[in-house]
LUMVEX-303744 format. One record per residue (C-alpha): residue in three letters; x, y, z. Coordinates in pm, 1 decimal, m for minus. Layout:
<nodes>
+-------+----------+----------+----------+
| gumar |     east |    north |       up |
+-------+----------+----------+----------+
|   ALA |        X |        Y |        Z |
...
+-------+----------+----------+----------+
</nodes>
This chain:
<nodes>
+-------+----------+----------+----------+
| gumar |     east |    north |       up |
+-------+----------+----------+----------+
|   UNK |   2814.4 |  m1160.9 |   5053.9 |
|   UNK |   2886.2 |  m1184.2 |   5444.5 |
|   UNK |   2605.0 |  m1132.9 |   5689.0 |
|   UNK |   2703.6 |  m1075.0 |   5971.3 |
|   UNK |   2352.6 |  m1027.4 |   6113.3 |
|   UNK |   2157.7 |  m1313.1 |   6315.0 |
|   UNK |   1793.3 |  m1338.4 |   6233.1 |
|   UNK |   1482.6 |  m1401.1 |   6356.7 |
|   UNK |   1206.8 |  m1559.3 |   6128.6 |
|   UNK |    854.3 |  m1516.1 |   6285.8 |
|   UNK |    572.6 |  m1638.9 |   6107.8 |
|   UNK |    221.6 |  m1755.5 |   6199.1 |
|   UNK |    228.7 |  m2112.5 |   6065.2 |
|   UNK |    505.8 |  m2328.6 |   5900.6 |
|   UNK |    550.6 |  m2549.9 |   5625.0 |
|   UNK |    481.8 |  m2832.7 |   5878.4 |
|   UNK |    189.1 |  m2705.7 |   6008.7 |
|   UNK |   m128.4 |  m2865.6 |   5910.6 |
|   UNK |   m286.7 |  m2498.0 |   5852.0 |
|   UNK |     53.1 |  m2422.8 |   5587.1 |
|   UNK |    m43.4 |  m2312.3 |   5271.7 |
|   UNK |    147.8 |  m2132.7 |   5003.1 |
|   UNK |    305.9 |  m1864.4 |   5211.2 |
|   UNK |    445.4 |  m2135.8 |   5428.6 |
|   UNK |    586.1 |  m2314.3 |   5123.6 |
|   UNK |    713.4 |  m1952.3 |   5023.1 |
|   UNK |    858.8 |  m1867.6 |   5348.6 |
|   UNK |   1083.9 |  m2245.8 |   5369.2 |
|   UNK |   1249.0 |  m2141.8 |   5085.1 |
|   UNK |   1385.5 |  m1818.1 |   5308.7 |
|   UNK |   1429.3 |  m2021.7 |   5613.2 |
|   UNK |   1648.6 |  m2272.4 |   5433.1 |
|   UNK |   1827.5 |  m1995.6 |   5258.6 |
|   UNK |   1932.8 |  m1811.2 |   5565.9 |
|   UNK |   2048.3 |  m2127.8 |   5735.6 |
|   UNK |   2271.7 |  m2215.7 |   5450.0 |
|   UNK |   2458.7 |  m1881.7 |   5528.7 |
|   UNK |   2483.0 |  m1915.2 |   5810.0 |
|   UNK |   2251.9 |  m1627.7 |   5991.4 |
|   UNK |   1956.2 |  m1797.8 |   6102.5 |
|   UNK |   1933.3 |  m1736.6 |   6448.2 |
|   UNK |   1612.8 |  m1873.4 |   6514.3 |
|   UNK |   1259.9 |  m1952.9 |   6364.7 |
|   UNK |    930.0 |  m1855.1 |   6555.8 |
|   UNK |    554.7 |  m1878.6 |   6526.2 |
|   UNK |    409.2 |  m1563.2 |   6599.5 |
|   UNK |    176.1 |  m1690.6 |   6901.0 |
|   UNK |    567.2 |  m1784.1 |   7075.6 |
|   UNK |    695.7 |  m1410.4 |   7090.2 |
|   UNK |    642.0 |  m1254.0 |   7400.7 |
|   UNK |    784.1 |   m873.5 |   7504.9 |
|   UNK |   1032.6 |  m1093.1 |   7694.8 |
|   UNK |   1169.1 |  m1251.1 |   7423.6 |
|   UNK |   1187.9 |   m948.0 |   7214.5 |
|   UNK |   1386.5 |   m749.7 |   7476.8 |
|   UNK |   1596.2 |  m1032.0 |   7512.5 |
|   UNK |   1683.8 |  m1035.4 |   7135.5 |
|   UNK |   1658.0 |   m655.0 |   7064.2 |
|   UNK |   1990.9 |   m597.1 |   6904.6 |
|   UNK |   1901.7 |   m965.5 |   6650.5 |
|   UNK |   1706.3 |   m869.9 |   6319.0 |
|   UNK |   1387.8 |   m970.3 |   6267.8 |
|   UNK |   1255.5 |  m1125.6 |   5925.9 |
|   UNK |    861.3 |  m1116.7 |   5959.1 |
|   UNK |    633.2 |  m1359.1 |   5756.0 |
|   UNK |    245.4 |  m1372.4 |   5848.5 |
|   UNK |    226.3 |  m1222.0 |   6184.7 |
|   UNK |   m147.4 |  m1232.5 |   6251.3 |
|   UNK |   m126.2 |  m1377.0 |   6589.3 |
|   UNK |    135.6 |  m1122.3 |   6689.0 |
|   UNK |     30.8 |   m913.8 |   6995.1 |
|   UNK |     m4.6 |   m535.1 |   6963.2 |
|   UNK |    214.1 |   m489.4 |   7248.6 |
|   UNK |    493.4 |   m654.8 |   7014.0 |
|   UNK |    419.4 |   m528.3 |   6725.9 |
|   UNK |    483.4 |   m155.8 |   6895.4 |
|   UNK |    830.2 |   m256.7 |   7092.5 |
|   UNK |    954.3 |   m415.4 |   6773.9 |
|   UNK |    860.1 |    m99.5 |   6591.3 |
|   UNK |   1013.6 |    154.1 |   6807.7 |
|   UNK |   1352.6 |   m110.0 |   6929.4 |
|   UNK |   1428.7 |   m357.7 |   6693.1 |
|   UNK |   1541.3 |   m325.9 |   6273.7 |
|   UNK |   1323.0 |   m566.4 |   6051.9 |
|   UNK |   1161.2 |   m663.1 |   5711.3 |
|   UNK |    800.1 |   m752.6 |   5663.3 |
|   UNK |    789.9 |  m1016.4 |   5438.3 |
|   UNK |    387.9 |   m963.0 |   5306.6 |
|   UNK |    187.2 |  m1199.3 |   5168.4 |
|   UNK |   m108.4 |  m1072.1 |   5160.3 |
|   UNK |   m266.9 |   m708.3 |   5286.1 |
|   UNK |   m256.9 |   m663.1 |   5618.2 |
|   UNK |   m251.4 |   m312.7 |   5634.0 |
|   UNK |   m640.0 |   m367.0 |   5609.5 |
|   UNK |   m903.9 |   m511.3 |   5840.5 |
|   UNK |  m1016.3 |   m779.8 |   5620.4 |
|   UNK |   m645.6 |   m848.9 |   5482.4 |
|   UNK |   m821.2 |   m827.5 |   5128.5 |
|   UNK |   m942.9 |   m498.0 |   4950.3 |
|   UNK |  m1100.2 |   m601.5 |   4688.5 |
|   UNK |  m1462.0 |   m437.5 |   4796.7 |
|   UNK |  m1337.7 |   m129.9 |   4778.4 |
|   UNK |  m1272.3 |    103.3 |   4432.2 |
|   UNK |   m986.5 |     57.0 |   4301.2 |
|   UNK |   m858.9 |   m106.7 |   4596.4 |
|   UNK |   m827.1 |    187.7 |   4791.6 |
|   UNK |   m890.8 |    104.6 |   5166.6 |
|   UNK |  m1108.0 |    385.3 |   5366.5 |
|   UNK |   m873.3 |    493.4 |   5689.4 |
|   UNK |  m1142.9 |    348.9 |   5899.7 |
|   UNK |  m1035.3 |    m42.8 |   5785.9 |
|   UNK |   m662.0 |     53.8 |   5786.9 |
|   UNK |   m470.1 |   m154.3 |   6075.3 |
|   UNK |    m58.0 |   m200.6 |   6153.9 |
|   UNK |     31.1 |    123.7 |   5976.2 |
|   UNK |    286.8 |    224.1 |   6178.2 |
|   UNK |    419.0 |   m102.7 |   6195.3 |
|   UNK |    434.9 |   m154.4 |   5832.9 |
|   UNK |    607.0 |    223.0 |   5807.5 |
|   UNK |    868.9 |    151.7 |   6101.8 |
|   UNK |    993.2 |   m164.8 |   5859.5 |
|   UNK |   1350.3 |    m79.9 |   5686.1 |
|   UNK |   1151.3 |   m309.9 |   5394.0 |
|   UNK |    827.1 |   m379.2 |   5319.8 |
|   UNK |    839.0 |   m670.6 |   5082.5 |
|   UNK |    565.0 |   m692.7 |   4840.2 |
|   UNK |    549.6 |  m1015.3 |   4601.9 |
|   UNK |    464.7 |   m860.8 |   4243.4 |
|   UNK |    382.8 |   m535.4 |   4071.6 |
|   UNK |    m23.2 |   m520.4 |   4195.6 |
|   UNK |     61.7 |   m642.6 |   4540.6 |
|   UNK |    320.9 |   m341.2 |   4541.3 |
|   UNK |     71.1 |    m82.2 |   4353.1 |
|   UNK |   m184.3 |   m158.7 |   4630.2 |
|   UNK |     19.1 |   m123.3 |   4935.7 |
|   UNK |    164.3 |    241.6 |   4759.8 |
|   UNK |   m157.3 |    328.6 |   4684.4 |
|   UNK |   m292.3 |    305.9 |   5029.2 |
|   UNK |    m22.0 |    401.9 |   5290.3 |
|   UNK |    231.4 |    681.2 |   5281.5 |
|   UNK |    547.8 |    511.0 |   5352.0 |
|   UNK |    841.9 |    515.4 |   5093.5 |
|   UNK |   1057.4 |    107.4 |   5233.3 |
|   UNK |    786.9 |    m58.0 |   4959.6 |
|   UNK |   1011.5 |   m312.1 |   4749.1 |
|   UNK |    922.2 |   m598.6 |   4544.3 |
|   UNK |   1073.2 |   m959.1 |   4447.2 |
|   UNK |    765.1 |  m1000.9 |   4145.7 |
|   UNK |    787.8 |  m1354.9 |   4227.6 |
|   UNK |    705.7 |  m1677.7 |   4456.3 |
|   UNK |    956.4 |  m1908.8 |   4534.7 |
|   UNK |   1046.4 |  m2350.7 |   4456.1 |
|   UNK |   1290.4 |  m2543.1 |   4592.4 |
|   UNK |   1514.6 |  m2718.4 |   4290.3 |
|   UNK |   1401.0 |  m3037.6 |   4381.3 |
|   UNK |   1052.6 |  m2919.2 |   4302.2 |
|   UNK |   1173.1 |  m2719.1 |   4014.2 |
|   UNK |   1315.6 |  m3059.5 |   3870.3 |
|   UNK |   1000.2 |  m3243.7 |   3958.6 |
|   UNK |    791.7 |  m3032.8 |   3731.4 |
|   UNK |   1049.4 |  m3080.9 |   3455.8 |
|   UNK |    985.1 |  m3449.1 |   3504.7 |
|   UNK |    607.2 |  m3387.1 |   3412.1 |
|   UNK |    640.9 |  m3173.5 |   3130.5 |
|   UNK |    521.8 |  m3447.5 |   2893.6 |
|   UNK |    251.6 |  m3534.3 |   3099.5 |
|   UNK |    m11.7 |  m3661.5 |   2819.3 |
|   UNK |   m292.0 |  m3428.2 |   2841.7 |
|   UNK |   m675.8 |  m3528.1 |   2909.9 |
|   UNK |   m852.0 |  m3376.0 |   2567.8 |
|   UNK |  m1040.3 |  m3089.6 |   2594.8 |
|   UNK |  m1050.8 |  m3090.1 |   3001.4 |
|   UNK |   m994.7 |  m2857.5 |   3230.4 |
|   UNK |   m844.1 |  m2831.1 |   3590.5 |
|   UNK |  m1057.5 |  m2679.9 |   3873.2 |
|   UNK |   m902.0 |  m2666.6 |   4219.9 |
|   UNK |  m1151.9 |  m2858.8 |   4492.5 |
|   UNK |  m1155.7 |  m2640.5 |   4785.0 |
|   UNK |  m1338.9 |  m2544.2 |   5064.7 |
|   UNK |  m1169.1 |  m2213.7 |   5122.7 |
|   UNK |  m1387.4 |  m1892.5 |   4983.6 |
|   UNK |  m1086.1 |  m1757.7 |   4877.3 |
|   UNK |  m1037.4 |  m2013.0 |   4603.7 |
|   UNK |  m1387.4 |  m1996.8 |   4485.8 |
|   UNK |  m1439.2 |  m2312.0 |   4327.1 |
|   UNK |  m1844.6 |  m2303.3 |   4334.3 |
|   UNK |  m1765.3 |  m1962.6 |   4048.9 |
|   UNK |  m1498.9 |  m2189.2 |   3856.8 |
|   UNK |  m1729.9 |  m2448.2 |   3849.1 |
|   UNK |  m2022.3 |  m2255.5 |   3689.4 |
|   UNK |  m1832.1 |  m2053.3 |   3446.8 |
|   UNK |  m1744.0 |  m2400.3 |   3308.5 |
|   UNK |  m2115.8 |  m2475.3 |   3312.1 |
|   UNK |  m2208.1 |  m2147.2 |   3180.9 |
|   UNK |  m1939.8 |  m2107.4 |   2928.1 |
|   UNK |  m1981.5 |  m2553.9 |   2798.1 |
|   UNK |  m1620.6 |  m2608.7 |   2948.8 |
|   UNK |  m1588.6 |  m2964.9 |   3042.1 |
|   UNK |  m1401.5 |  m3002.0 |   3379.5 |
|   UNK |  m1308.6 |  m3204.0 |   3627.9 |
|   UNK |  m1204.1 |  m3120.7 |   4060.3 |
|   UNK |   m868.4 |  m3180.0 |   4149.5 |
|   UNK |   m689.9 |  m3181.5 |   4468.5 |
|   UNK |   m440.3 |  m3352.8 |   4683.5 |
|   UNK |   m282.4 |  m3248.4 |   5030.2 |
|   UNK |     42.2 |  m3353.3 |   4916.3 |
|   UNK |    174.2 |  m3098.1 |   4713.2 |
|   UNK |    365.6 |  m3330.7 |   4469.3 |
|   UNK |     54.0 |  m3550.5 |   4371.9 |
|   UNK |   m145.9 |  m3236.9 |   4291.0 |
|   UNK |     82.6 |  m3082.7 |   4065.4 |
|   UNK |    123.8 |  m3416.0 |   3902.2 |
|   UNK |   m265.3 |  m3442.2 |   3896.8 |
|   UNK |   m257.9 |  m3065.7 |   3737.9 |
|   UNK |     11.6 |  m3191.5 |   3463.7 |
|   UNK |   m268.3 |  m3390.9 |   3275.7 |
|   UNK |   m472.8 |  m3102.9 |   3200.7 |
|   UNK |   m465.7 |  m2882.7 |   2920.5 |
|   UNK |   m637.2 |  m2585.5 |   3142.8 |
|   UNK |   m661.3 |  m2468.7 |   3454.3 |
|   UNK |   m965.4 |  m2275.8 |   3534.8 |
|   UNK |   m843.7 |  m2048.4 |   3865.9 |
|   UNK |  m1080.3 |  m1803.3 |   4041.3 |
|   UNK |  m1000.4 |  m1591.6 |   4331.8 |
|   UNK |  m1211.2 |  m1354.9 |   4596.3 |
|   UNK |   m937.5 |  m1125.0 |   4684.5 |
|   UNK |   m648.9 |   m942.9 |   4450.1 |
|   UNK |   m353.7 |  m1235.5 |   4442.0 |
|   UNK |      6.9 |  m1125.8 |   4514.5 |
|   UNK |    141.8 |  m1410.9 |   4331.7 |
|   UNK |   m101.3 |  m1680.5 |   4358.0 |
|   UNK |    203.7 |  m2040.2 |   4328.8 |
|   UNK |    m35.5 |  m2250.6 |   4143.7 |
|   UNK |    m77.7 |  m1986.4 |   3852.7 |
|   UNK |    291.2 |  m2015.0 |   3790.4 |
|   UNK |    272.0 |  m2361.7 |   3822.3 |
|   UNK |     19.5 |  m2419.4 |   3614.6 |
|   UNK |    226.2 |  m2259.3 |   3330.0 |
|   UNK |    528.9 |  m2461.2 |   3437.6 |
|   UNK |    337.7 |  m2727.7 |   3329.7 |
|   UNK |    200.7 |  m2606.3 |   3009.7 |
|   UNK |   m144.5 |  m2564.9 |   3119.2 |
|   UNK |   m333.1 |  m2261.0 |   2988.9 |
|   UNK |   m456.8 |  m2047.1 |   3288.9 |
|   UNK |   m817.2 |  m1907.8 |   3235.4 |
|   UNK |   m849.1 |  m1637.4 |   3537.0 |
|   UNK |  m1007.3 |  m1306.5 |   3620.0 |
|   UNK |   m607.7 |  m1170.4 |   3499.0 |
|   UNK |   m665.1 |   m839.6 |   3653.2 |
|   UNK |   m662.1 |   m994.1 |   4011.9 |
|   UNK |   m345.4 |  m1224.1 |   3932.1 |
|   UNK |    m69.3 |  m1044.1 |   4052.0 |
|   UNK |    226.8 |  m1216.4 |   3820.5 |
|   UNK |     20.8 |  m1133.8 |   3532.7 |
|   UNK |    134.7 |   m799.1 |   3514.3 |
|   UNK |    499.7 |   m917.7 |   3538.9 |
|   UNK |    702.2 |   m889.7 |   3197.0 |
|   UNK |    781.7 |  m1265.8 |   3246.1 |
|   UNK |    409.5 |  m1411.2 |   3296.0 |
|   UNK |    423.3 |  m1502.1 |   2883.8 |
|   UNK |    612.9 |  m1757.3 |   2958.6 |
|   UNK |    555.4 |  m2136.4 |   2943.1 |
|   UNK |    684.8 |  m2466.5 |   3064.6 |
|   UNK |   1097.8 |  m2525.9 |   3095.9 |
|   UNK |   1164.0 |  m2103.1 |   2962.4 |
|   UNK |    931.7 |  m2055.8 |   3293.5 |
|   UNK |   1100.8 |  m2312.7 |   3521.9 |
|   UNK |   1461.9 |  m2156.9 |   3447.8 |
|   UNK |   1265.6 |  m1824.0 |   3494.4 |
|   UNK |   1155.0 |  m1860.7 |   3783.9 |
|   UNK |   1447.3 |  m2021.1 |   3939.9 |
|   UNK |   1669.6 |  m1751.8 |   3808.2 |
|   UNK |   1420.5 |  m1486.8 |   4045.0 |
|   UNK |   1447.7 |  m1701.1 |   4333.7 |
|   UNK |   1799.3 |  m1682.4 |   4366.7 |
|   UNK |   1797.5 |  m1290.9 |   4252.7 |
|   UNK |   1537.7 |  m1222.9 |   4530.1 |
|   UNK |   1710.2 |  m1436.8 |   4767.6 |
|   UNK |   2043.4 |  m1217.6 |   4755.4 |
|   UNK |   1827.3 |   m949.1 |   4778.4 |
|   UNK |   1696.3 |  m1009.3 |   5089.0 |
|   UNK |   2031.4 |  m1059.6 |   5243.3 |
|   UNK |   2141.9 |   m730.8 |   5132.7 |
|   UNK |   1767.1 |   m590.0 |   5303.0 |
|   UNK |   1901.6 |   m770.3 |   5646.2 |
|   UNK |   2221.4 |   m651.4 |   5662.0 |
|   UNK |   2218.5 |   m317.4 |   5511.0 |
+-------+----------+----------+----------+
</nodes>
């Protein structure tokens, strides 16, 4: 379809930031996409937009990634001027960005933050069925949609093809070395010890060389402080025909119908929702 829209990306960091992570591997997959039709107006880290800017580019539509480091006073001219998405990644209706202390998820009012700004969206785009069942269950606005996926290039898609005979270490298992809380890799590590699971620490920054170092195990043993939208490496992990062991009901994709899935059924899957949710979004930008 023709979009005649131009857009506005804002995110806090980039795929070429040394601070990216998966969102920023997420969001290049957008960014590319809108500059291969052509509507890509600009791309912005969130620190960069002043009022200024945003009056100067009022009547552009705005596509909004992480925006952590996006002032208040822009956040409230964008709502009340300017037509845009919020492209979520994690929860930032709350405080902490993660509800997982509270019952159920449900966030007290007290911790809620950027309601208004979330509400004022024409789409709030959520990543998978839990990430969308805990933004509904906490704020009263009705723009909630959902892609229920992540998002690889096809070169990376093809990559993991190349590694789907990967010989296996015997009877190891996978953990993720990081220092990040989030990842919790002091838990992984003792419910291996606890539960006689041999193991070994993986990691790489180059995101190639890890998922070739995660291709020679036969598990993956994943653990996570906060409830995951659609946390890449679990999908990847089952590109690559490695048996997840996770706390499931924190893994967003497992409650998609498609999460059964293994090696190339999940590759063609998953590339198949990428393009779906891509066309999507243009129809969300220039509706």
């Amino acid at each position: 379809m023709t979009n005649e829209k131009s857009i506005i990306f804002i995110a806090d960091f980039l795929a070429n930031d040394p601070q990216r992570g998966g969102a920023e591997l997420h969001d290049k997959i957008v960014i590319e996409y809108f500059k291969s039709t052509g509507t890509l107006h600009e791309v912005k880290r969130s620190t960069e937009i002043t009022i200024d800017y945003v009056k100067a580019n009022k009547e552009k539509f705005w596509f909004i990634s992480n925006f952590v480091f996006l002032s208040n006073h822009v956040k409230a001219y964008l709502s009340k001027h300017c037509q845009y998405v919020i492209y979520e990644h994690d929860y930032k209706f709350c405080k902490e960005r993660n509800p997982i202390k509270y019952k159920d998820f449900k966030v007290p009012e007290s911790s809620k933050i950027n309601v208004n700004f979330f509400r004022a969206a024409k789409k709030v785009i959520c990543l998978s069925k839990l990430h969308y069942d805990i933004f509904d269950r906490n704020l009263d606005i009705s723009n909630l949609v959902s892609i229920k996926c992540s998002m690889w290039s096809d070169e990376d898609l093809e990559y993991m093809k190349t590694l789907q005979d990967t010989p296996k270490k015997a009877g190891l298992c996978a953990i993720i070395n990081s220092t990040n809380p989030i990842k919790k890799t002091p838990e992984a590590i003792s419910f291996c010890d606890a539960t006689g699971l041999e193991y070994e620490l993986i990691q790489s920054p180059d995101h190639r060389e890890f998922l070739k170092l995660l291709s020679q195990y036969e598990k993956l043993v994943f653990m996570t402080g906060h409830p995951e939208p659609t946390p890449r490496v679990a999908i990847e992990a089952k590109m690559l025909n490695c048996t997840l062991m996770t706390q499931k009901h924190l893994i967003g994709v497992s409650y998609e119908d498609y999460f059964h899935l293994t090696g190339d059924a999940m590759i063609e899957k998953v590339r198949t929702m990428r393009d779906e949710a891509l066309e999507q979004l243009e129809v969300w930008t220039c509706e």
